[in-house]
C-alpha positions as CSV (number, residue, x, y, z in Angstrom):
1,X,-35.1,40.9,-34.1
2,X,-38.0,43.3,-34.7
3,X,-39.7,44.1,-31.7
4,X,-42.9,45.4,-33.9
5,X,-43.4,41.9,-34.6
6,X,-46.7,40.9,-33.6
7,X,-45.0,37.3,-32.8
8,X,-43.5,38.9,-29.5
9,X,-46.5,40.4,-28.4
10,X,-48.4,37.2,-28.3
11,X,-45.4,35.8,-26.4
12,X,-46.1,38.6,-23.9
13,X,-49.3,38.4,-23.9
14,X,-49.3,34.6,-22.6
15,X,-46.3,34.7,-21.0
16,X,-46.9,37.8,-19.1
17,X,-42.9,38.8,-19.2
18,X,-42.2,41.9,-21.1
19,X,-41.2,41.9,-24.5
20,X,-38.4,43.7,-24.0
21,X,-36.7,41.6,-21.4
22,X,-37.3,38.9,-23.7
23,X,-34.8,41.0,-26.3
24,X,-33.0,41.6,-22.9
25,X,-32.1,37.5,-21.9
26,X,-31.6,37.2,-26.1
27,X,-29.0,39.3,-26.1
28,X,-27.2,38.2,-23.2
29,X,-27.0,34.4,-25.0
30,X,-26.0,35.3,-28.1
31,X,-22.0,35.3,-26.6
32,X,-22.4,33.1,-23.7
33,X,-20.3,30.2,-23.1
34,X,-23.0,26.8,-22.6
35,X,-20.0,24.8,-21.5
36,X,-19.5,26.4,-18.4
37,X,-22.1,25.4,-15.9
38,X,-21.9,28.6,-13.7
39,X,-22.6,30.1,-17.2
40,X,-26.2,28.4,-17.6
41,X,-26.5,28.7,-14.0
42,X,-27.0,32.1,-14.3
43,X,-28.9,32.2,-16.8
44,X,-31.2,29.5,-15.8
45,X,-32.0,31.8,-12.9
46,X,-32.9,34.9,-14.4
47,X,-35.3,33.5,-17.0
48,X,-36.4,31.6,-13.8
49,X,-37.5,35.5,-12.1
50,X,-38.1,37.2,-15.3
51,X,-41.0,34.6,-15.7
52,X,-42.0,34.4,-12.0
53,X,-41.0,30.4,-12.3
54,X,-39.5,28.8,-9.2
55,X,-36.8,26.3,-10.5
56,X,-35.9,23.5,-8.0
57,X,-32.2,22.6,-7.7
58,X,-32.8,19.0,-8.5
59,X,-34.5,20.5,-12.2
60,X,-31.8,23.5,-12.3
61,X,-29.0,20.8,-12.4
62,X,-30.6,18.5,-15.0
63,X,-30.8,21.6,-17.6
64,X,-27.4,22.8,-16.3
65,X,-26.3,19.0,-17.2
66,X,-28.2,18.7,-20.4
67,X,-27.0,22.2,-21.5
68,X,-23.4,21.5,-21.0
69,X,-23.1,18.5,-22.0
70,X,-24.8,18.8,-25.5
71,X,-27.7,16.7,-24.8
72,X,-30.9,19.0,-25.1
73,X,-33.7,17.4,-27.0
74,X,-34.3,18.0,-30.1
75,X,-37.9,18.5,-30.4
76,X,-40.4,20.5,-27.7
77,X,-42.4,17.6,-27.0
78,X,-39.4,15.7,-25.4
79,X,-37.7,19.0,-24.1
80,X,-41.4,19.4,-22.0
81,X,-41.2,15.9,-20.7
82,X,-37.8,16.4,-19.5
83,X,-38.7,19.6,-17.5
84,X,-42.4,19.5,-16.9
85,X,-44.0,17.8,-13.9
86,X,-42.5,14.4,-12.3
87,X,-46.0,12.1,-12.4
């Protein structure tokens, strides 16, 4: 990835997380197992602090479950609705 791209620093700019721990949580995915749960665990929790996002158990084990078991949607409008706001 080319961290001169001006794509990243609009990502920065709204998401307020640096660009290079963006590169940083990239990285650390590229070889992870998504089978293992304590695997996505992990992970769900540090993009959970890098971005200053609390994650609630009950929304930490529907990604870990939807992660591991293949079933992420395929499209960002559905993935939204599955972790955005309970109405």
């Amino acid at each position: 990835m080319d961290s001169k791209n001006p794509f990243f620093d609009n990502i920065e700019k709204k998401t307020h997380v640096k660009k290079e721990d963006i590169f940083a949580i990239a990285e650390s995915v590229s070889n992870a197992d998504f089978s293992d749960p304590e695997v996505v665990r992990k992970l769900i929790a540090r993009i959970g602090r890098t971005a200053g996002v609390p994650v609630s158990k009950e929304k930490e084990e529907a990604i870990v479950k939807a992660i591991t078991s293949g079933n992420m949607p395929s499209n960002f409008s559905s993935l939204s609705k599955m972790f955005g706001p309970k109405k």
